[in-house]
KOLGU-4560 file (N, C-alpha, C; in nm, 3 decimals, padded with zeros to 5 digits):
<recs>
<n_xx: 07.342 n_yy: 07.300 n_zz: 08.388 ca_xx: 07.350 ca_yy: 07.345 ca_zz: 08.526 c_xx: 07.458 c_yy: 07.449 c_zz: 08.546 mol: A seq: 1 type: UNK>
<n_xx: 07.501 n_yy: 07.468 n_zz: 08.472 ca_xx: 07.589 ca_yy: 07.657 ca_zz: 08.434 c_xx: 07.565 c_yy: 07.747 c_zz: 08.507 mol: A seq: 2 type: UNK>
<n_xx: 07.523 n_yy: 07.757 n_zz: 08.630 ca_xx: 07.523 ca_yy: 07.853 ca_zz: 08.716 c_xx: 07.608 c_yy: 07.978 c_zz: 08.748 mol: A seq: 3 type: UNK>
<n_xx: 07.556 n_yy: 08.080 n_zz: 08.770 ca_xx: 07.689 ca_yy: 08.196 ca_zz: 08.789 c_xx: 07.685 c_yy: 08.231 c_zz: 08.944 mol: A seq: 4 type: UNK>
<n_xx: 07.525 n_yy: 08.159 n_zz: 08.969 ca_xx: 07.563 ca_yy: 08.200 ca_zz: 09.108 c_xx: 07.623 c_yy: 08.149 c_zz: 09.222 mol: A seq: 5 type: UNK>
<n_xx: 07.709 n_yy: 08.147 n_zz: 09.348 ca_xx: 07.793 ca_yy: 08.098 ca_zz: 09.413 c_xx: 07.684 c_yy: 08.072 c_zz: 09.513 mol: A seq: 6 type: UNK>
<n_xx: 07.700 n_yy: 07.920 n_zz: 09.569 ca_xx: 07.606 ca_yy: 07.867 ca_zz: 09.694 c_xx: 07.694 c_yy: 07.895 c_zz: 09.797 mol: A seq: 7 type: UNK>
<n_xx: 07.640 n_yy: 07.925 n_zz: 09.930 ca_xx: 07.720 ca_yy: 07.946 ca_zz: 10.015 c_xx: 07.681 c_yy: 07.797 c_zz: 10.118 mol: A seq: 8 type: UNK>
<n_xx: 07.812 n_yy: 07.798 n_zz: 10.184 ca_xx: 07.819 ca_yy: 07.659 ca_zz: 10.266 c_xx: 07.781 c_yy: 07.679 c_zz: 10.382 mol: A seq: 9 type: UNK>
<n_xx: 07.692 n_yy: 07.621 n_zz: 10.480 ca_xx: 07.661 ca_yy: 07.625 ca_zz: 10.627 c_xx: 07.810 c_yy: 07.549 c_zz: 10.718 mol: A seq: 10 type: UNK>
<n_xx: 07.828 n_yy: 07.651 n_zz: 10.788 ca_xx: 07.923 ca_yy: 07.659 ca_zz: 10.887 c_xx: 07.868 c_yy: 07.672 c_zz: 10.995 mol: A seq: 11 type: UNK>
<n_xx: 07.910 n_yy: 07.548 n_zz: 11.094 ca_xx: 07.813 ca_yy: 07.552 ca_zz: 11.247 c_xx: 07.947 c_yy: 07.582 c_zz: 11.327 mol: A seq: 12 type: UNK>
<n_xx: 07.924 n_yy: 07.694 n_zz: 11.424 ca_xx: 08.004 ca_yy: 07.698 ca_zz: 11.562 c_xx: 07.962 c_yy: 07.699 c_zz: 11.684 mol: A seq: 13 type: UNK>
<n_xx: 08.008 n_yy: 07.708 n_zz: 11.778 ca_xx: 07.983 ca_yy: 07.708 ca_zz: 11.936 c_xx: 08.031 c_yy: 07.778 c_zz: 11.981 mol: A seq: 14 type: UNK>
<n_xx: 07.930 n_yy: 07.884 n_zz: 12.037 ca_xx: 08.003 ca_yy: 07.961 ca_zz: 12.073 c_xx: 07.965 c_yy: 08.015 c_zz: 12.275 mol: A seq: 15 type: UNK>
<n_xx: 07.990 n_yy: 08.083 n_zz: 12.340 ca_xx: 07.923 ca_yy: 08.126 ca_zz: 12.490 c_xx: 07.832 c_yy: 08.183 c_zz: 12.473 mol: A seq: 16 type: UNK>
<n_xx: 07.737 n_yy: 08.176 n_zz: 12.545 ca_xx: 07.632 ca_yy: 08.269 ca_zz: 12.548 c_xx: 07.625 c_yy: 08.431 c_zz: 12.543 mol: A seq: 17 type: UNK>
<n_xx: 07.751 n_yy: 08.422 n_zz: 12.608 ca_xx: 07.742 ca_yy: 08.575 ca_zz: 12.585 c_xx: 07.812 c_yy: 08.583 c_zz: 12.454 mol: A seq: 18 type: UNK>
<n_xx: 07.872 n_yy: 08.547 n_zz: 12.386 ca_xx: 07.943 ca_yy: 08.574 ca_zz: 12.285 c_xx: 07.822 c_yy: 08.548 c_zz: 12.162 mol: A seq: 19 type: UNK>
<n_xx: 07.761 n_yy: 08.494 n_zz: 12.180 ca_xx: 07.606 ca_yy: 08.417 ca_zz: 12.062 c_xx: 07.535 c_yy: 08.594 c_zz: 12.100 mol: A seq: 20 type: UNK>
<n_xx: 07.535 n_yy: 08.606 n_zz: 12.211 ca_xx: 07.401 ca_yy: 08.716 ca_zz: 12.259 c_xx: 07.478 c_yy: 08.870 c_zz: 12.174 mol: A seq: 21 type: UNK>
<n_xx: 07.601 n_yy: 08.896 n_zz: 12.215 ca_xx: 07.691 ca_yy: 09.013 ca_zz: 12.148 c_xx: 07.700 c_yy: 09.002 c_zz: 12.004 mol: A seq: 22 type: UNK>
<n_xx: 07.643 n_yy: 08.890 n_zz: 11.896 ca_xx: 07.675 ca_yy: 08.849 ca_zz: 11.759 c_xx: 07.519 c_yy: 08.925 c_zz: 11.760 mol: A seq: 23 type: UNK>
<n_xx: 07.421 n_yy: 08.850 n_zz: 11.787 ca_xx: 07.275 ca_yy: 08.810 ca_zz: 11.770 c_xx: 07.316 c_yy: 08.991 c_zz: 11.770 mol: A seq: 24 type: UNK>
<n_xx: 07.335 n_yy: 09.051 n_zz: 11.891 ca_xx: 07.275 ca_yy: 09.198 ca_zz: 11.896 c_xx: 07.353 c_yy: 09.301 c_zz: 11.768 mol: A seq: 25 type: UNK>
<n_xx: 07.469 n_yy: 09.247 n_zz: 11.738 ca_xx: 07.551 ca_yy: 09.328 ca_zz: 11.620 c_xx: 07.452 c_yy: 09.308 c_zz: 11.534 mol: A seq: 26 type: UNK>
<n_xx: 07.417 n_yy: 09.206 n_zz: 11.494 ca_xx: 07.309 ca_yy: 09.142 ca_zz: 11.371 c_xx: 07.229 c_yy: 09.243 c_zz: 11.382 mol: A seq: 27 type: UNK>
<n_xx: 07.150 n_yy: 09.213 n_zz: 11.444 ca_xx: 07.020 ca_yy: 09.286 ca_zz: 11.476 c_xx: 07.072 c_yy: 09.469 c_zz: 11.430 mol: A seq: 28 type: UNK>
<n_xx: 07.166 n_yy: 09.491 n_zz: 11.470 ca_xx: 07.217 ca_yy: 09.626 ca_zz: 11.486 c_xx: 07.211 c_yy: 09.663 c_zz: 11.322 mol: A seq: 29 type: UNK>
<n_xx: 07.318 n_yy: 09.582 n_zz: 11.299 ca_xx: 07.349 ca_yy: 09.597 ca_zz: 11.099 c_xx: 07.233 c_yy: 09.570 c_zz: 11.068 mol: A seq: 30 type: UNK>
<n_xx: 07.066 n_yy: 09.513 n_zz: 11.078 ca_xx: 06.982 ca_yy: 09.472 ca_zz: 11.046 c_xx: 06.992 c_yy: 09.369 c_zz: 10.935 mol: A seq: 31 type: UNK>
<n_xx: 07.055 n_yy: 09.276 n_zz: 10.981 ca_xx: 07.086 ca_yy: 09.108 ca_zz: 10.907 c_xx: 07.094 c_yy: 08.998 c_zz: 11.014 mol: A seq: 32 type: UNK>
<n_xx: 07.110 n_yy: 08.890 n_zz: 10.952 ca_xx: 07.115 ca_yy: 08.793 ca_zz: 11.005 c_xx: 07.247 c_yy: 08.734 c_zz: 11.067 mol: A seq: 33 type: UNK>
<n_xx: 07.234 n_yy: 08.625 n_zz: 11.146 ca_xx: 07.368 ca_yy: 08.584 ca_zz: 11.228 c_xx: 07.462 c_yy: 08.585 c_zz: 11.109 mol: A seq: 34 type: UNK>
<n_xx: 07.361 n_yy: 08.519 n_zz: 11.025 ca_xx: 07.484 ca_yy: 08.426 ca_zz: 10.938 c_xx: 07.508 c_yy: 08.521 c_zz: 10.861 mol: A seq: 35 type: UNK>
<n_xx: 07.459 n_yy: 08.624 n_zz: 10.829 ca_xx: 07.515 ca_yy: 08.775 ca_zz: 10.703 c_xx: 07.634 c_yy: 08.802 c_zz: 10.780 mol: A seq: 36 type: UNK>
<n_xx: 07.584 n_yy: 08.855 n_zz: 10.887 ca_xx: 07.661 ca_yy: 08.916 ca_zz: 10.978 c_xx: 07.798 c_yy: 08.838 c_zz: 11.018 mol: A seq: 37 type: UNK>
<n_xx: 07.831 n_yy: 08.734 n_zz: 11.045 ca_xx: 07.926 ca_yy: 08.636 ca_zz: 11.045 c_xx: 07.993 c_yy: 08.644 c_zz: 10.941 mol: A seq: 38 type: UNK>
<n_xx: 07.957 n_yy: 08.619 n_zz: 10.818 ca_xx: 08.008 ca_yy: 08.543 ca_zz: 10.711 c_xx: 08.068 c_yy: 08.747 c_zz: 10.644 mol: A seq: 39 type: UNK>
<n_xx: 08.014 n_yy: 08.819 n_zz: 10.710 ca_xx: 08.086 ca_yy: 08.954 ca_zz: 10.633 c_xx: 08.186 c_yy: 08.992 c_zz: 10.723 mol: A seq: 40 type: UNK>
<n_xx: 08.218 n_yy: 08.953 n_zz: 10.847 ca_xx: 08.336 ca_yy: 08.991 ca_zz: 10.939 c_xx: 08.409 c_yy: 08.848 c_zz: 10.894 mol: A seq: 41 type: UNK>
<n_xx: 08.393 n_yy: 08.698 n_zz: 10.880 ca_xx: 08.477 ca_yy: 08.645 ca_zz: 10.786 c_xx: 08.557 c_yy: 08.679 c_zz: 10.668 mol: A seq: 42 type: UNK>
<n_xx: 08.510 n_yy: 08.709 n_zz: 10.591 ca_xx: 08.533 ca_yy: 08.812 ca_zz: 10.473 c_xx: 08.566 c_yy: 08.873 c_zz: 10.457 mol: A seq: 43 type: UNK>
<n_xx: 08.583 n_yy: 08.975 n_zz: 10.562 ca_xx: 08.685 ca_yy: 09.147 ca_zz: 10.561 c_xx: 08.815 c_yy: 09.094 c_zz: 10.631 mol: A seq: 44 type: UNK>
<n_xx: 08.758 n_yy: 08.940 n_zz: 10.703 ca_xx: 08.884 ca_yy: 08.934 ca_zz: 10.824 c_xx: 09.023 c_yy: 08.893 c_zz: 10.690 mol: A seq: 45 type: UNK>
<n_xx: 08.973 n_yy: 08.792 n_zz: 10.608 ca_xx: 09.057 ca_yy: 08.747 ca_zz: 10.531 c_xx: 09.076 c_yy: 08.841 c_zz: 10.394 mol: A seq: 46 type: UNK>
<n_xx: 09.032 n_yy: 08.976 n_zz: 10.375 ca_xx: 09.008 ca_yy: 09.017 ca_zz: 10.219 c_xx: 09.111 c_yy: 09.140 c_zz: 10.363 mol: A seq: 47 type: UNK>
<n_xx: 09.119 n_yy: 09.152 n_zz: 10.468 ca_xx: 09.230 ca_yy: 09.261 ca_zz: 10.541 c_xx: 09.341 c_yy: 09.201 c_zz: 10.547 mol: A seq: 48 type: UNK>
<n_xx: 09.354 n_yy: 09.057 n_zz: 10.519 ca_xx: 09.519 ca_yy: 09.050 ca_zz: 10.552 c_xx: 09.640 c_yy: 09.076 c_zz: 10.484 mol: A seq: 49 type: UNK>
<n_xx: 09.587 n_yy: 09.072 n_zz: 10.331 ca_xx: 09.663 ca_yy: 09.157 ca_zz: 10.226 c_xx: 09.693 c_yy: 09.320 c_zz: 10.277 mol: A seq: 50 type: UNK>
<n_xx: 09.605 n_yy: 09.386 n_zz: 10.336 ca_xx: 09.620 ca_yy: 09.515 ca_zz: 10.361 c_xx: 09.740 c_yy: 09.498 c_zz: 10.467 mol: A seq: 51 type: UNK>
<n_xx: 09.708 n_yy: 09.407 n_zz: 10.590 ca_xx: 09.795 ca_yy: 09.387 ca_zz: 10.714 c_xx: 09.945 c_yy: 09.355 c_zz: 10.694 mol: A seq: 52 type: UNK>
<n_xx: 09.981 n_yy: 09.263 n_zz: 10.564 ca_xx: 10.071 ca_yy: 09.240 ca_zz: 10.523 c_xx: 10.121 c_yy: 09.355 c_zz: 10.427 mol: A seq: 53 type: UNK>
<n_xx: 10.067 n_yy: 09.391 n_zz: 10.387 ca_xx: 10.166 ca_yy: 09.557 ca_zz: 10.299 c_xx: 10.162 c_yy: 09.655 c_zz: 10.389 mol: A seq: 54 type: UNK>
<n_xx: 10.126 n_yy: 09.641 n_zz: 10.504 ca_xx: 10.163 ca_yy: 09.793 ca_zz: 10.597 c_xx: 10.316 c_yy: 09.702 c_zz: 10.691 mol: A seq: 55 type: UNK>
<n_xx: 10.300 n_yy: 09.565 n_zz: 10.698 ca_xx: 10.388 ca_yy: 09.560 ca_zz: 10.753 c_xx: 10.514 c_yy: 09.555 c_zz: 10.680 mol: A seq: 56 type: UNK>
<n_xx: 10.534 n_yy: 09.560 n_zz: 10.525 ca_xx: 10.618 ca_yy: 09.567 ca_zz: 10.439 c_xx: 10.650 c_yy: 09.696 c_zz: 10.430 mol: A seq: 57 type: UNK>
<n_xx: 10.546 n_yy: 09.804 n_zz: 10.452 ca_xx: 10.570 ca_yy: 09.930 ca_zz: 10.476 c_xx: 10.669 c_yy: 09.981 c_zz: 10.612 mol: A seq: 58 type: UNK>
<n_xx: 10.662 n_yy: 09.888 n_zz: 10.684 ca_xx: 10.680 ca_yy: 09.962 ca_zz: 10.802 c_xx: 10.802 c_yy: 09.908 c_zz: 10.821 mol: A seq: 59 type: UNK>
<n_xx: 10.888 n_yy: 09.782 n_zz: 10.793 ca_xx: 10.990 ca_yy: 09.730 ca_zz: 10.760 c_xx: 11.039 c_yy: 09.839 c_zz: 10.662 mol: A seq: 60 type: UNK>
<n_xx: 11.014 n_yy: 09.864 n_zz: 10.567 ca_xx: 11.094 ca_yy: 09.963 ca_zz: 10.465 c_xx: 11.122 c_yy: 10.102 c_zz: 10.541 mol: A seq: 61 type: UNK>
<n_xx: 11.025 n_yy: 10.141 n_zz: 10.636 ca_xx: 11.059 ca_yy: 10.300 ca_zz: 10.679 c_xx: 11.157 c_yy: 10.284 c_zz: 10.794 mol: A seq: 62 type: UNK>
<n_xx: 11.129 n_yy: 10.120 n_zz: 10.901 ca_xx: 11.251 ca_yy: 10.122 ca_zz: 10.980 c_xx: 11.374 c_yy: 10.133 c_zz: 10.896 mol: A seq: 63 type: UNK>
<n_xx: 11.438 n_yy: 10.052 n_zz: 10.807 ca_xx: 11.501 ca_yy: 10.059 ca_zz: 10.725 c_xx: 11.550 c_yy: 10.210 c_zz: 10.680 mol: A seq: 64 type: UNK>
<n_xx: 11.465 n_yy: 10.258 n_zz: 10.660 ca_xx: 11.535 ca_yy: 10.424 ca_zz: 10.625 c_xx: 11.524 c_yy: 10.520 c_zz: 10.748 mol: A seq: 65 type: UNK>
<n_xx: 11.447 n_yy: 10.446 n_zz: 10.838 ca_xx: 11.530 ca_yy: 10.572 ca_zz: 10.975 c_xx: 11.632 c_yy: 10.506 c_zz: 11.026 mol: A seq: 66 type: UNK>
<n_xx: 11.695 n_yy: 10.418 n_zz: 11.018 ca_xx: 11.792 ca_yy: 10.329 ca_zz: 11.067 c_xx: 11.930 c_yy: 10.416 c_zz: 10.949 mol: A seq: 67 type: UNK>
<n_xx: 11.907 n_yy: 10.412 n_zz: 10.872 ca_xx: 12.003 ca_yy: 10.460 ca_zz: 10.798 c_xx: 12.048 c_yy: 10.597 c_zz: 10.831 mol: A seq: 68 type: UNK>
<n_xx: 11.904 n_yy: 10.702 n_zz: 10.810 ca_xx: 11.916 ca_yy: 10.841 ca_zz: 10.865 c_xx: 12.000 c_yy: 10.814 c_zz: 10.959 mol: A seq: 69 type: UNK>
<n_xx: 11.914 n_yy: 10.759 n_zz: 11.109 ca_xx: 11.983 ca_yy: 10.760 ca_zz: 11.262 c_xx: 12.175 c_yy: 10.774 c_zz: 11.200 mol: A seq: 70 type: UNK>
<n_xx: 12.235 n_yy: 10.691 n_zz: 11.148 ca_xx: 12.344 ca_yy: 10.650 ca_zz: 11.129 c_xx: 12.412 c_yy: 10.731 c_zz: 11.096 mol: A seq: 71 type: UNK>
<n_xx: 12.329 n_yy: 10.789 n_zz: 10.960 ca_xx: 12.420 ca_yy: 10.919 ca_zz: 10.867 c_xx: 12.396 c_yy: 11.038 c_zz: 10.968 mol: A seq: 72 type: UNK>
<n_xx: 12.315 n_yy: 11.097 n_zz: 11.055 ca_xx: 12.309 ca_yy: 11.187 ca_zz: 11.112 c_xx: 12.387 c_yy: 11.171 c_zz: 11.232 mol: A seq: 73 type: UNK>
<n_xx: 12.405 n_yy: 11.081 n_zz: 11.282 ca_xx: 12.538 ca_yy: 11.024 ca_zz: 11.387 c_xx: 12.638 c_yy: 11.061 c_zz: 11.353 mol: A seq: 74 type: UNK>
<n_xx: 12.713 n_yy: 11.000 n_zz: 11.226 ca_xx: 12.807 ca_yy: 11.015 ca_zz: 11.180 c_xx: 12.884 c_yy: 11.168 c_zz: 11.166 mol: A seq: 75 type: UNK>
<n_xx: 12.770 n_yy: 11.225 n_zz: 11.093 ca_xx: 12.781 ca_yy: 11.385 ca_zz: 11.109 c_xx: 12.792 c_yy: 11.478 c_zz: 11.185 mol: A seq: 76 type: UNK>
<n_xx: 12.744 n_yy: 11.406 n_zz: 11.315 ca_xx: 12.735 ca_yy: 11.482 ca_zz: 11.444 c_xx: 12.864 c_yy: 11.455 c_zz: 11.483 mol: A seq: 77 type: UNK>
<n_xx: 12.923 n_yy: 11.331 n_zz: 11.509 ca_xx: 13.045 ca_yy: 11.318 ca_zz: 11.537 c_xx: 13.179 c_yy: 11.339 c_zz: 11.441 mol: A seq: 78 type: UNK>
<n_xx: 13.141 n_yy: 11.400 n_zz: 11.329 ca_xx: 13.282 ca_yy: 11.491 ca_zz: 11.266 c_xx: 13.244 c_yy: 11.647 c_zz: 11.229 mol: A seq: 79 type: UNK>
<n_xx: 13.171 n_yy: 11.710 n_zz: 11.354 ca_xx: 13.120 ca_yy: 11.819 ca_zz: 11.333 c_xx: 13.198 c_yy: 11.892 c_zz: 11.413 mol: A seq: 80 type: UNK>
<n_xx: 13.258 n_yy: 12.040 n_zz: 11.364 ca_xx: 13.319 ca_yy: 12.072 ca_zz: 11.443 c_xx: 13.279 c_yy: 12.108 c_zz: 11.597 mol: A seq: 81 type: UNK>
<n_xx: 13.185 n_yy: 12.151 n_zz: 11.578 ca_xx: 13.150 ca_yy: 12.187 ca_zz: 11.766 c_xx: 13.114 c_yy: 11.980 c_zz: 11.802 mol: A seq: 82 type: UNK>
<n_xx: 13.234 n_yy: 11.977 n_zz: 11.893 ca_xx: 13.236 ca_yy: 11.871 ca_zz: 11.919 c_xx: 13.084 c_yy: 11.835 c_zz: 12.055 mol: A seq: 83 type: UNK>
<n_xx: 13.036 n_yy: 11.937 n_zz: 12.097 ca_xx: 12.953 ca_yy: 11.960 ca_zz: 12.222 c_xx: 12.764 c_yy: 11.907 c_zz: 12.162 mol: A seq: 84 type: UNK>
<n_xx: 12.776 n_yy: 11.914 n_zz: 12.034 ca_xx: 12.637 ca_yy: 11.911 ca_zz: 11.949 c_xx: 12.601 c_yy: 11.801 c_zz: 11.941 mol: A seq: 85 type: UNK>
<n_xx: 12.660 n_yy: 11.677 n_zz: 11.924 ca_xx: 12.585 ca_yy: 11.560 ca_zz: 11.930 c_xx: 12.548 c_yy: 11.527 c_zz: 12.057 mol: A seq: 86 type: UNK>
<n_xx: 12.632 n_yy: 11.551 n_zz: 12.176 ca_xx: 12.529 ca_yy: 11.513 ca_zz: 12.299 c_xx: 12.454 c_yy: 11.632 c_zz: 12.341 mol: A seq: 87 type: UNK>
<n_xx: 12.453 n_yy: 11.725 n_zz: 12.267 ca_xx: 12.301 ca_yy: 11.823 ca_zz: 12.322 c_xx: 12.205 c_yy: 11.765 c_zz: 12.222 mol: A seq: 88 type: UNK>
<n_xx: 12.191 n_yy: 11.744 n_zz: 12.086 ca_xx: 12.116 ca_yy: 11.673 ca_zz: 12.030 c_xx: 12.048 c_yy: 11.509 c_zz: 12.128 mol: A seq: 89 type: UNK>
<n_xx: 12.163 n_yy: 11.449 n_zz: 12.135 ca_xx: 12.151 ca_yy: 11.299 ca_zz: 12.236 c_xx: 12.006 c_yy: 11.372 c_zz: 12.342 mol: A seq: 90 type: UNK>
<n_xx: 12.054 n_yy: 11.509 n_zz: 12.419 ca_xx: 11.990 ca_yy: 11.534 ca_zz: 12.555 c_xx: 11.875 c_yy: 11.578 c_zz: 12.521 mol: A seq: 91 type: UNK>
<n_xx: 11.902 n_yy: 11.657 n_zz: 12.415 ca_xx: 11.683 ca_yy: 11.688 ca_zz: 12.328 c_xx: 11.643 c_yy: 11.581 c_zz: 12.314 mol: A seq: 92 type: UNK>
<n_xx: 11.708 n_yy: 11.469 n_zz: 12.259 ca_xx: 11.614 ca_yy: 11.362 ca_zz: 12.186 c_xx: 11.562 c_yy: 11.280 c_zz: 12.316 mol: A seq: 93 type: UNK>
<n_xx: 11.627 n_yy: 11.265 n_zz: 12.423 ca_xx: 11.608 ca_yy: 11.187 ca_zz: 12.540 c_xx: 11.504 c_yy: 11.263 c_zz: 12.635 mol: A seq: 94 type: UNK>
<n_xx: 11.527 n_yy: 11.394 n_zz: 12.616 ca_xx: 11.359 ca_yy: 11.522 ca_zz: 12.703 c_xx: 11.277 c_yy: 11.444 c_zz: 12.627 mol: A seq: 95 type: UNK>
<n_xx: 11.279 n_yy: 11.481 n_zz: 12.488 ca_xx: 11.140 ca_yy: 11.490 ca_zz: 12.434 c_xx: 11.069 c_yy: 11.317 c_zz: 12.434 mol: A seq: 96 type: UNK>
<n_xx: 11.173 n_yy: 11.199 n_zz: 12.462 ca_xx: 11.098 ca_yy: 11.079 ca_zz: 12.467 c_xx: 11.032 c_yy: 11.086 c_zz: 12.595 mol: A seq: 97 type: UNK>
<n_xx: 11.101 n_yy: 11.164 n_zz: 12.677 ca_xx: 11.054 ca_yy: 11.135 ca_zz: 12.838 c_xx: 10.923 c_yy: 11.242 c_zz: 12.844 mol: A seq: 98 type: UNK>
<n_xx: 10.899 n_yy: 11.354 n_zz: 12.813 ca_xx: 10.788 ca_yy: 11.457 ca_zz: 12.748 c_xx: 10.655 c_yy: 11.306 c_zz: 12.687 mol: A seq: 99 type: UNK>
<n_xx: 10.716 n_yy: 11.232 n_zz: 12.595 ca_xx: 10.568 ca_yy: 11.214 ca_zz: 12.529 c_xx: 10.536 c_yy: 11.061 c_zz: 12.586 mol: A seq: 100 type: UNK>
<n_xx: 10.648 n_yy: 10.981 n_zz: 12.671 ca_xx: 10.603 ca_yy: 10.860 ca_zz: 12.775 c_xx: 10.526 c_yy: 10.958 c_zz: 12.876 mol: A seq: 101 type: UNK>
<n_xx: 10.554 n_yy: 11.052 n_zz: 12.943 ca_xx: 10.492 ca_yy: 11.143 ca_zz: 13.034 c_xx: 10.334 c_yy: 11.133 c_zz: 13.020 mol: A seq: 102 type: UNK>
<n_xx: 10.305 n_yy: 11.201 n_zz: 12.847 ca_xx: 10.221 ca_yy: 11.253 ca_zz: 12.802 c_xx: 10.108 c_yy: 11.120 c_zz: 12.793 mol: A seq: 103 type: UNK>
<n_xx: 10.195 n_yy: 10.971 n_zz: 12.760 ca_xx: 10.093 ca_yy: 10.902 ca_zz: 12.707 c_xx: 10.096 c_yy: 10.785 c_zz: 12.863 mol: A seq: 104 type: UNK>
<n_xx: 10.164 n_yy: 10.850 n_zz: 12.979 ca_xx: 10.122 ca_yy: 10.782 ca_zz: 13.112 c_xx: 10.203 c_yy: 10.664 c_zz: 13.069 mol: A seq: 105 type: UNK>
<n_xx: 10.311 n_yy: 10.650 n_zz: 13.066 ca_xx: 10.394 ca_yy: 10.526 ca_zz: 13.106 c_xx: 10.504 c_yy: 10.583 c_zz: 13.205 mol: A seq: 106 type: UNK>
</recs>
């Protein structure tokens, strides 16, 4: 009984009607069944969380190095001789956040 092929297990849920009717019509859409259709958004949901977890390791590492920049470029600003340059820098960086909250309606 050496089989290579994998049986798949029946999984029953409950779900709203409208939520059964929005599955049924994706199905229909992908041209498969509930249960194809189910069991392959299962599948990407858990075969994406490896992806979800290395972008957020990514994104921890780049705060990490603009946090540093921010610091070293601080630093520099404040033993620079034109003492007037770090708060005109400060006053660009504070336009241009208020420019792109503007832009994206907050």
């Amino acid at each position: 009984m050496g089989s290579n092929m994998t049986r798949n297990v029946s999984i029953q849920t409950y779900l709203p009607k409208h939520v059964a009717a929005w599955v049924q019509d994706e199905a229909n859409r992908a041209k498969q069944s509930r249960s194809q259709w189910i069991g392959a958004i299962v599948t990407d949901l858990f075969q994406g969380q490896e992806f979800r977890e290395e972008g957020r390791r990514n994104v921890e590492h780049i705060n990490r190095q603009l946090t540093f920049i921010t610091v070293a470029l601080d630093g520099l600003l404040l033993e620079h001789p034109d003492k007037s340059l770090r708060g005109r820098v400060h006053e660009a960086h504070r336009r241009k956040v208020t420019e792109a909250d503007l832009e994206q309606g907050r």
